[in-house]
PAZAPA-4460 file (N, C-alpha, C; in steps of 0.05 Angstrom, whole numbers, plus 32768, in hexadecimal, padded with zeros to 4 digits):
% residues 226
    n_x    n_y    n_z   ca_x   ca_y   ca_z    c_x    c_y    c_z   seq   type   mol
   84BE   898C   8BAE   84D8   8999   8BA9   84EE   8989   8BB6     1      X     A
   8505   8981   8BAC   8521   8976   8BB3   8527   8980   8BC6     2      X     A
   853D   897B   8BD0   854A   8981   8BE2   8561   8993   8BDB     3      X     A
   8564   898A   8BC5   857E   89A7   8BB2   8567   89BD   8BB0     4      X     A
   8552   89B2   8B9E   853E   89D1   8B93   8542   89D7   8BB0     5      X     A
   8538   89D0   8BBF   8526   89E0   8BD7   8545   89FB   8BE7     6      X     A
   855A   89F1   8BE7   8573   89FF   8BEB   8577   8A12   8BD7     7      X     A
   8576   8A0B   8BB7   8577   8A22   8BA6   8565   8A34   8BA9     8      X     A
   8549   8A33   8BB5   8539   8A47   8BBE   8542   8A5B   8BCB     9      X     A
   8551   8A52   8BD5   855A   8A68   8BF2   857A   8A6F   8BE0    10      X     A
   8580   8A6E   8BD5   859E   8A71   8BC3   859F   8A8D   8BB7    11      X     A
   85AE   8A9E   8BBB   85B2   8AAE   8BA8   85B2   8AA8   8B87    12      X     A
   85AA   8AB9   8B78   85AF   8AAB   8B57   85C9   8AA8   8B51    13      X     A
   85D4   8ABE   8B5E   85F2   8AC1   8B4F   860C   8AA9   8B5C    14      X     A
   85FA   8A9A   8B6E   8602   8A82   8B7F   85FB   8A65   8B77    15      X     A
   85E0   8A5E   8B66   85D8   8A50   8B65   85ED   8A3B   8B57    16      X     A
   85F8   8A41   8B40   8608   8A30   8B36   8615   8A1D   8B47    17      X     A
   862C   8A31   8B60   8644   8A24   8B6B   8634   8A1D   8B89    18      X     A
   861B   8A25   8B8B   860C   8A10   8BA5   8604   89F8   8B9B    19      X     A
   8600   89F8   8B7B   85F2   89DE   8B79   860B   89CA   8B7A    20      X     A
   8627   89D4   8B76   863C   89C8   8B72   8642   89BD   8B92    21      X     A
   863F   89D3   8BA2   864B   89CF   8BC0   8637   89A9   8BCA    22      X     A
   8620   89B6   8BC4   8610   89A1   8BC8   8611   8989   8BC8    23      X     A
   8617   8983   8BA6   8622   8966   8BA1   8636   895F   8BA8    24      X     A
   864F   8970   8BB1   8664   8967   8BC6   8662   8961   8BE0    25      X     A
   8657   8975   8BF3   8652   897B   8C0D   8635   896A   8C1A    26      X     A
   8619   8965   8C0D   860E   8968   8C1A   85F4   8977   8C26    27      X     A
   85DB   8972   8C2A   85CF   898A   8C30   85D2   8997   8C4F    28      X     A
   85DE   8982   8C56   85EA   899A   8C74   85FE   89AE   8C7A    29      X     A
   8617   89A1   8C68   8627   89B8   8C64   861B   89CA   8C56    30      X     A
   8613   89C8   8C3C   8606   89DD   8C2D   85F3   89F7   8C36    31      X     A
   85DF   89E5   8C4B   85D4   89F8   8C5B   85EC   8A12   8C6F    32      X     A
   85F9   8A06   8C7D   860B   8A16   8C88   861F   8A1F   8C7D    33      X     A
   8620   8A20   8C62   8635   8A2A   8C57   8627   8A45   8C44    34      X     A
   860E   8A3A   8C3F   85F7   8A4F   8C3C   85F7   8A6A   8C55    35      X     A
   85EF   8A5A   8C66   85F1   8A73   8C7A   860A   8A80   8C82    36      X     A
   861F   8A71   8C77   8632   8A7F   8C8D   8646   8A8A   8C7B    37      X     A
   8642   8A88   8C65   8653   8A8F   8C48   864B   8A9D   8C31    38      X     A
   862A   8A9B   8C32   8625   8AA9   8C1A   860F   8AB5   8C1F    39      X     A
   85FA   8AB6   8C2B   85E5   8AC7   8C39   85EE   8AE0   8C40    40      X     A
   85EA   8AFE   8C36   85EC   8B15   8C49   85DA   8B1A   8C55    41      X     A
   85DD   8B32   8C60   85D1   8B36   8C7F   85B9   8B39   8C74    42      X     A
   85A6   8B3F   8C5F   8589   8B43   8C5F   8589   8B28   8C5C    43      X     A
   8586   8B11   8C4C   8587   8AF3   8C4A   8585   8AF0   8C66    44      X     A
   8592   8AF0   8C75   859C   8AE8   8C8D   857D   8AF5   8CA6    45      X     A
   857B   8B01   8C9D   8565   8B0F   8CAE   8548   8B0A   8C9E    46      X     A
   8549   8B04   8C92   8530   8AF4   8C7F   8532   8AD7   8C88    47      X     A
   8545   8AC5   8C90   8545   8AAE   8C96   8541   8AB3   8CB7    48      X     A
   854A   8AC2   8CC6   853A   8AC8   8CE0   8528   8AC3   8CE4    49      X     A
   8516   8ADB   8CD2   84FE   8AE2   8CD3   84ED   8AC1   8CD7    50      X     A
   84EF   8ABC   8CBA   84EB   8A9B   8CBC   84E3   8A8B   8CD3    51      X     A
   84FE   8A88   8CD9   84FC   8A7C   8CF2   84E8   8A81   8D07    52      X     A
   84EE   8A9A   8D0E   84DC   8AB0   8D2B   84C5   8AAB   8D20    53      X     A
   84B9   8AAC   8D0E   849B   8AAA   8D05   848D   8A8A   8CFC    54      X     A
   84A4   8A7A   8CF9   849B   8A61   8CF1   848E   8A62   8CD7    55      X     A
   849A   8A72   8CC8   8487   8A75   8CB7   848D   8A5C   8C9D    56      X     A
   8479   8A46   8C9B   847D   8A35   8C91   8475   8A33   8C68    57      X     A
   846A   8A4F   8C68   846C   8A54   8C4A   8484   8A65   8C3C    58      X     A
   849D   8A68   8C56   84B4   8A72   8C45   84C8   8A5C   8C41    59      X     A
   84D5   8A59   8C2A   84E9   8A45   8C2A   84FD   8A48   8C31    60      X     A
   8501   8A61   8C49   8513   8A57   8C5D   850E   8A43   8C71    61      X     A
   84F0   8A44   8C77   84ED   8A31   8C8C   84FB   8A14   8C84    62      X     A
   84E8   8A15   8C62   84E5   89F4   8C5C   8508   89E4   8C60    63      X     A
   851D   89FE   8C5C   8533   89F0   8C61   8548   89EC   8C74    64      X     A
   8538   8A04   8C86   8543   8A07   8CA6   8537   89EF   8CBA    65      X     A
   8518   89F0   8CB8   8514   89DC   8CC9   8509   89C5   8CB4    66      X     A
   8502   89C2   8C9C   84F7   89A3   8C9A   8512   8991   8C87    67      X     A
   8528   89A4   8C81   8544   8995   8C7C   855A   8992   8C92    68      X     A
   855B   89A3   8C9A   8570   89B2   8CB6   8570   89A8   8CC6    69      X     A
   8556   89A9   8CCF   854C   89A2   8CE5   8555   89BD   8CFC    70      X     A
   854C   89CF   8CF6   8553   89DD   8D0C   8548   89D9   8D2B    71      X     A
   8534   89D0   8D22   851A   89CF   8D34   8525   89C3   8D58    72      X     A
   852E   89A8   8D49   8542   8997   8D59   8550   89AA   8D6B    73      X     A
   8563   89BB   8D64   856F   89D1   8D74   855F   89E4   8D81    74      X     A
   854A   89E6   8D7A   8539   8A02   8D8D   8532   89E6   8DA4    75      X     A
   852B   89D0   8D9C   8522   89BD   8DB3   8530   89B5   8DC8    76      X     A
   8549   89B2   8DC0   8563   89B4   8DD4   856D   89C8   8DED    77      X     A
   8565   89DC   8DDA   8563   8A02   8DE6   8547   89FA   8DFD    78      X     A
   853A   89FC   8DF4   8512   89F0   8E02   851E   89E5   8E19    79      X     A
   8526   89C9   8E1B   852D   89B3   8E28   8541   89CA   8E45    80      X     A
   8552   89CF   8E32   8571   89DD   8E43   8561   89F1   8E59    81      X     A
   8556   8A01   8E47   853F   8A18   8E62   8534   8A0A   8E75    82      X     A
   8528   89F2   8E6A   8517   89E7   8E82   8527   89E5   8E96    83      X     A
   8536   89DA   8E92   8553   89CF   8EA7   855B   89E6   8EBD    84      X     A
   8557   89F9   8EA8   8570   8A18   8EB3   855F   8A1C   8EC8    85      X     A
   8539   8A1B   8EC6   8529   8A28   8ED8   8524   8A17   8EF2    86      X     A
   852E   89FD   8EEB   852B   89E6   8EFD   8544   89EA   8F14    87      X     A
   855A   89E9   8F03   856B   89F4   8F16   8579   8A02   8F25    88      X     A
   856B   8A1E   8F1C   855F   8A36   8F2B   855A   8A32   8F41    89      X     A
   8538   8A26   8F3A   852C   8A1D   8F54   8536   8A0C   8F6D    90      X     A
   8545   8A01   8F61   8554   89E9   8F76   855E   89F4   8F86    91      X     A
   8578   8A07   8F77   8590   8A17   8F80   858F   8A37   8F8A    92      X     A
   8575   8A37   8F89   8574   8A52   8F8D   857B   8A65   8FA3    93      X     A
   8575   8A57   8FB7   858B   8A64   8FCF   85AD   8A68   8FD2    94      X     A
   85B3   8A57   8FBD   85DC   8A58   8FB8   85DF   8A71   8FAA    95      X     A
   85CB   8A79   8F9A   85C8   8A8D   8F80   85C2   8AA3   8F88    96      X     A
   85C0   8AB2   8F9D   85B4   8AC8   8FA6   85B0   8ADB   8F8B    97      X     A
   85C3   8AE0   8F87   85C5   8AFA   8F6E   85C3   8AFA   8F4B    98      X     A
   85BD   8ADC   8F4F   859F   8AD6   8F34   858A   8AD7   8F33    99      X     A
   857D   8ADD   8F24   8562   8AEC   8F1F   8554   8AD9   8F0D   100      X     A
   853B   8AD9   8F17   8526   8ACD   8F06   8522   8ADC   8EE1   101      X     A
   852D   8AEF   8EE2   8530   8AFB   8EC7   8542   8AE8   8EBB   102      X     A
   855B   8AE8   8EC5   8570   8AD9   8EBA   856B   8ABD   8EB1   103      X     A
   855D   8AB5   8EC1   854C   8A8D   8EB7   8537   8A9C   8E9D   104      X     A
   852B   8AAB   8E9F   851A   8AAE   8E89   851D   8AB6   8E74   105      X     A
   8541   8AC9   8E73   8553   8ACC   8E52   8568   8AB9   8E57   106      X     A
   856C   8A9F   8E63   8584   8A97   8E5B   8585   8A8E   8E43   107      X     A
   8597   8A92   8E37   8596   8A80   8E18   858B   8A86   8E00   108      X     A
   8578   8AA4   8E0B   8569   8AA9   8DFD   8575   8AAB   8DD7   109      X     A
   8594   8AB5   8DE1   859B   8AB9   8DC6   85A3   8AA0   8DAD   110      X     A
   8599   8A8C   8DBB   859D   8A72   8DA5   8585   8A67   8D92   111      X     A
   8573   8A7A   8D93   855F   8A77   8D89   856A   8A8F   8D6E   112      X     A
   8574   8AA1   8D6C   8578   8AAD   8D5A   8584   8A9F   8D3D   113      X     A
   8583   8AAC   8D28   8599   8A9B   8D14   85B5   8AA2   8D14   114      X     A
   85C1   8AB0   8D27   85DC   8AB3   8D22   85DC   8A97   8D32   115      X     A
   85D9   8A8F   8D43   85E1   8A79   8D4E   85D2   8A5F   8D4B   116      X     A
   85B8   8A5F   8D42   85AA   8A44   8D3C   85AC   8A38   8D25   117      X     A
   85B5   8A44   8D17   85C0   8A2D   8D00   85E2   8A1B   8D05   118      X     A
   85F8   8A30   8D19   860C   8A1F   8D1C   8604   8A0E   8D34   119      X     A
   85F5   8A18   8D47   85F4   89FD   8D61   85DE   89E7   8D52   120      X     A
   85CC   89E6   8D3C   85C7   89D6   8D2F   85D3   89CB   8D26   121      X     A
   85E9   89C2   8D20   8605   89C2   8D0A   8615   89A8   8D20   122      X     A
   8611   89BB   8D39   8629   89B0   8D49   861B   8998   8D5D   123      X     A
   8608   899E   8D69   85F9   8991   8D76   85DB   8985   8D6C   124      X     A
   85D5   8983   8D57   85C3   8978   8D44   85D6   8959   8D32   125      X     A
   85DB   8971   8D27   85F1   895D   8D0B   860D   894A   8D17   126      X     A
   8611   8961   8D31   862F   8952   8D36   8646   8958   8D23   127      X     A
   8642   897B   8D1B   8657   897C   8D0A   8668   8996   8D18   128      X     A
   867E   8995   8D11   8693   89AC   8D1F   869F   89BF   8D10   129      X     A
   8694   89D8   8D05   86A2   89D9   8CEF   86AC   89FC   8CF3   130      X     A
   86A8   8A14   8CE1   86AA   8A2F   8CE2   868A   8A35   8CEC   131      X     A
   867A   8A2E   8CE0   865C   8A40   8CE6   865B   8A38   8D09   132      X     A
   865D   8A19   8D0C   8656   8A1E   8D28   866F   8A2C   8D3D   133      X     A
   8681   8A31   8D35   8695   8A3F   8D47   8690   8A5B   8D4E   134      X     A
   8683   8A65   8D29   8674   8A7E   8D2E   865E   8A84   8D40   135      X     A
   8655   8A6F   8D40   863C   8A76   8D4B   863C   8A70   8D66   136      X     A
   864D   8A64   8D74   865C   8A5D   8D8F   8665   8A74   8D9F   137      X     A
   8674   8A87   8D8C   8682   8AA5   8D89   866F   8AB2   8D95   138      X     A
   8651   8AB3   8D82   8641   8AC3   8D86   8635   8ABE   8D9A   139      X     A
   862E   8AAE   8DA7   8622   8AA3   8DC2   8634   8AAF   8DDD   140      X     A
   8648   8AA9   8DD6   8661   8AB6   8DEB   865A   8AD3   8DF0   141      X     A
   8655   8AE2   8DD0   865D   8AFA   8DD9   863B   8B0A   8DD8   142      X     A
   8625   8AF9   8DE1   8615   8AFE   8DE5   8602   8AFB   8E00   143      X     A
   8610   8AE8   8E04   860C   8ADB   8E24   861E   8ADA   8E3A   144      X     A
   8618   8AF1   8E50   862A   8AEC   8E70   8631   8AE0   8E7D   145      X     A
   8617   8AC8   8E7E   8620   8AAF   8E90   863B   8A97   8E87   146      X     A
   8648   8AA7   8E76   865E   8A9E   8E72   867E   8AAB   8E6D   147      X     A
   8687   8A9A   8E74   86A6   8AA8   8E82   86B2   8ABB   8E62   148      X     A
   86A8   8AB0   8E48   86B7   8ABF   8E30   86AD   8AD1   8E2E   149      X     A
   8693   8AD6   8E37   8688   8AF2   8E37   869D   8B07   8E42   150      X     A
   86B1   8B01   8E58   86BC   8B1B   8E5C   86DC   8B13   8E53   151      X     A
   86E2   8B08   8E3B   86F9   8B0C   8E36   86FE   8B15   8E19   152      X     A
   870B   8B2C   8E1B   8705   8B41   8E03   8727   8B43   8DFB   153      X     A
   8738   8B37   8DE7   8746   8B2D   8DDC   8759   8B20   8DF7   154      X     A
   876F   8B2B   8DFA   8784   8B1C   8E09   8778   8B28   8E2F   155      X     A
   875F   8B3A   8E2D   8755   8B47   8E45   8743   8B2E   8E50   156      X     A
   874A   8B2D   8E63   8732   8B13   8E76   872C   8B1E   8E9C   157      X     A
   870B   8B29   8E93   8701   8B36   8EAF   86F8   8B1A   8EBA   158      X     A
   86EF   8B1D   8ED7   86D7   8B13   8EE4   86C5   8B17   8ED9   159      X     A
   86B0   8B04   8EE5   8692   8B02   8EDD   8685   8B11   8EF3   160      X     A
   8672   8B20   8EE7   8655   8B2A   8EFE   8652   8B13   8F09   161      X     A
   8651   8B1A   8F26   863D   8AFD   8F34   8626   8AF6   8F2B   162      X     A
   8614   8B0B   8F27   85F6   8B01   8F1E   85FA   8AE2   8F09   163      X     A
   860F   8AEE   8EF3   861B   8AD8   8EDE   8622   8AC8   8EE6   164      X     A
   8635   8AC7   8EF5   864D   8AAF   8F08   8634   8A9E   8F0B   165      X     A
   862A   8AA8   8F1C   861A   8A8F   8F2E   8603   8A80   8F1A   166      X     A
   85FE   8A95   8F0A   85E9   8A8D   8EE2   85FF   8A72   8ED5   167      X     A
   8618   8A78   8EDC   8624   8A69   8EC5   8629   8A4F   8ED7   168      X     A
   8627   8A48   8EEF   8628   8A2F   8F04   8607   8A22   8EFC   169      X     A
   85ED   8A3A   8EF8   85D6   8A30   8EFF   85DA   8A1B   8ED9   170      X     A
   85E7   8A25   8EC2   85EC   8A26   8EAA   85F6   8A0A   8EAD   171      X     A
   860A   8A00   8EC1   8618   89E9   8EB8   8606   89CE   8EC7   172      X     A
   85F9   89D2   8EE1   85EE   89C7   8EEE   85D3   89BA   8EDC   173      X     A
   85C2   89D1   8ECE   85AF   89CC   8EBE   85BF   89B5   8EA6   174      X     A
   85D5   89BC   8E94   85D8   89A2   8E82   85E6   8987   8E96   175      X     A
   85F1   898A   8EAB   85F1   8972   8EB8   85D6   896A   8EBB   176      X     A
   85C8   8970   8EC4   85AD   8962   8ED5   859B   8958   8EBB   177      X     A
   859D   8968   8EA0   8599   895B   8E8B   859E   8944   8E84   178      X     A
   85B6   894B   8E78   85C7   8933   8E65   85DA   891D   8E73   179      X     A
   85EC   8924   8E91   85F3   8915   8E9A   85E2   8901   8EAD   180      X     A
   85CF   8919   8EBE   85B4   8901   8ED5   85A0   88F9   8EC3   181      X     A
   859B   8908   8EAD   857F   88F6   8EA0   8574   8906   8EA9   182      X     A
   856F   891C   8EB3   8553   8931   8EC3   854F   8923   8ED8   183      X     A
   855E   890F   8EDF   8552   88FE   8F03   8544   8913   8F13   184      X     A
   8528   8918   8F15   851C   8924   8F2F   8523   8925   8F4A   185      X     A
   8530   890E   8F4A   8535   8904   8F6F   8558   8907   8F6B   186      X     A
   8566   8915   8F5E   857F   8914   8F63   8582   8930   8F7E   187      X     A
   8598   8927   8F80   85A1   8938   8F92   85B2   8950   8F8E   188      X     A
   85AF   896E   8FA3   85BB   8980   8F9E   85DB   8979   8F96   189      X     A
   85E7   8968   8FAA   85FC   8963   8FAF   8607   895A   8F90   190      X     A
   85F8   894C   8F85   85FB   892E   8F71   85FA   894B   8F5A   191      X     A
   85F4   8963   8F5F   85E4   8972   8F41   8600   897F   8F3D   192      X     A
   8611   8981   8F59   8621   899A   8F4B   863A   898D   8F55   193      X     A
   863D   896C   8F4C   865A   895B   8F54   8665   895E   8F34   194      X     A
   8672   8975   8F2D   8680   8975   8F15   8693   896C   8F0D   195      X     A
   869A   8965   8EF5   86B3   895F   8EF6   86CA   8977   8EF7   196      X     A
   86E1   897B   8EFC   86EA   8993   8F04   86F4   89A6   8EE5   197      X     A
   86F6   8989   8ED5   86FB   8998   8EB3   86E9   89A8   8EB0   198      X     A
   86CA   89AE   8EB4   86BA   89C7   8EAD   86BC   89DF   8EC2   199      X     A
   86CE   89D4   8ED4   86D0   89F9   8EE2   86F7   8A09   8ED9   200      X     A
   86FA   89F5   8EBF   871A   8A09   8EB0   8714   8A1C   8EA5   201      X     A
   86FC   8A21   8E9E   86F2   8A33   8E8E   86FB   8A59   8E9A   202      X     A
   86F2   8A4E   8EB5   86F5   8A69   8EC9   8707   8A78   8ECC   203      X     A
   870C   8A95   8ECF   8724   8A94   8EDB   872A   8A8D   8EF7   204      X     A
   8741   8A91   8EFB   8748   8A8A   8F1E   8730   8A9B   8F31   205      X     A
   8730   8AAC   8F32   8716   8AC4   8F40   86FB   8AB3   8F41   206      X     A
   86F5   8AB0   8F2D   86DA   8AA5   8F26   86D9   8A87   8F2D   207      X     A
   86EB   8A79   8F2F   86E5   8A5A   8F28   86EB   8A5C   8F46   208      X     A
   86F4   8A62   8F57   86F4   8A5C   8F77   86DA   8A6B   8F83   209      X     A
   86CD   8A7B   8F6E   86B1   8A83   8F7F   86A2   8A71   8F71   210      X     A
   86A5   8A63   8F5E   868B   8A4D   8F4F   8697   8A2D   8F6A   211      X     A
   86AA   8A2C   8F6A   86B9   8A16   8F87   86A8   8A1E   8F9B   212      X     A
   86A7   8A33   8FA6   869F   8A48   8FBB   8678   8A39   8FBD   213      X     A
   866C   8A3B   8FA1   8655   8A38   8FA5   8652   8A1B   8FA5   214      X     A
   865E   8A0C   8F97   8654   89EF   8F99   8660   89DE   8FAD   215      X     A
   8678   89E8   8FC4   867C   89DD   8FE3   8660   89DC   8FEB   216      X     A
   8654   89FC   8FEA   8643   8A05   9003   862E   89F3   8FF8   217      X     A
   8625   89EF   8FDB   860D   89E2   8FD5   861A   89B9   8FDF   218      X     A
   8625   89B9   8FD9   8632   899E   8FE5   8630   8993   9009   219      X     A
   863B   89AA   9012   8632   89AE   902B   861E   89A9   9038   220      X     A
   8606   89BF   9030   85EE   89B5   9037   85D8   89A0   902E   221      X     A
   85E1   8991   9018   85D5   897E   900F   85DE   896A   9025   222      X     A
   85FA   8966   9038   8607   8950   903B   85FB   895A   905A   223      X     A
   85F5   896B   9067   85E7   8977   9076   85C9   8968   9082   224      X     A
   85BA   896A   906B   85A2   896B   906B   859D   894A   9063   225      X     A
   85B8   8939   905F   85AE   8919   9057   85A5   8917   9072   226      X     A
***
């Protein structure tokens, strides 16, 4: 099967015409995301879940989520990112008092879903920036605590729960120690949480002097203990 057939599979009929059109303009990556994020309703949409959650490799959602998409790539990223989160848990875990080993074991949990794994596929797979992944950025925000958009509910902007606060430091530390150290084993506390100060604008004032607050004291005792 093509790479168009295999998309018209998953197409509404009353679609197929002007997907096969999108196609030969766009692409099969836009097409895909323009599938999900434009013309799929909510049962479609929960049939292509299903998919996913089951692996189930005799529905042709799979064949075009993960063996065109590549979704796969993105749950591996997600895989990778936990490892990190539980690693640097462990490291930090005395700065963190009021994080929980629960919290390392759902972080992120919600990027495995399809409201959000087809646009962080999009964005961080493909390298593309478009509406689906903003949506699905949206949805992550307003699904997950350990981040500061979680509590801002139109022009209203709370504090964060500490439990979160200190989740969303363990959150930034894990993709440093990733992507900027390489996973270095032998780096240092000190070296894990030397940020640059552009990722603590995010905060508000309240919050970003207690995320300051934690990475002195972790700074401290690293410079301590040389």
């Amino acid at each position: 099967m093509s790479e168009l057939e295999s998309i018209l599979s998953i197409s509404p009929q009353v679609h197929k015409g002007s997907i096969r059109k999108y196609y030969k303009e766009n692409g099969m990556k836009e097409t895909v995301m323009y599938l999900a994020d434009k013309v799929w309703d909510e049962e479609t949409r929960q049939r292509a879940d299903k998919a996913i959650a089951n692996r189930d490799i005799s529905s042709p959602y799979y064949k075009v989520l993960f063996d065109l998409f590549n979704i796969q790539e993105h749950f591996n990223q997600v895989d990778s990112h936990r490892k990190f989160i539980s690693m640097a848990y462990d490291h930090l875990k005395e700065f963190v008092p009021n994080m929980t080993q629960d919290q390392v074991d759902k972080h992120d949990l919600s990027k495995y879903d399809f409201a959000q794994s087809v646009g962080y596929t999009a964005r961080w797979v493909h390298e593309i920036d478009n509406d689906c992944w903003q949506k699905s950025l949206n949805d992550h925000y307003c699904k997950e605590p350990h981040h500061p958009q979680f509590y801002w509910k139109g022009e209203e902007k709370s504090v964060m729960e500490q439990k979160f606060l200190e989740e969303s430091l363990i959150d930034m530390v894990a993709s440093r120690w990733e992507r900027q150290l390489q996973g270095d084993v032998n780096v240092s506390n000190y070296e894990l949480v030397n940020f640059d100060s552009k990722y603590l604008l995010r905060y508000l004032d309240e919050d970003r002097k207690k995320v300051e607050g934690i990475i002195n004291a972790i700074k401290s005792k690293s410079i301590e203990t040389k």
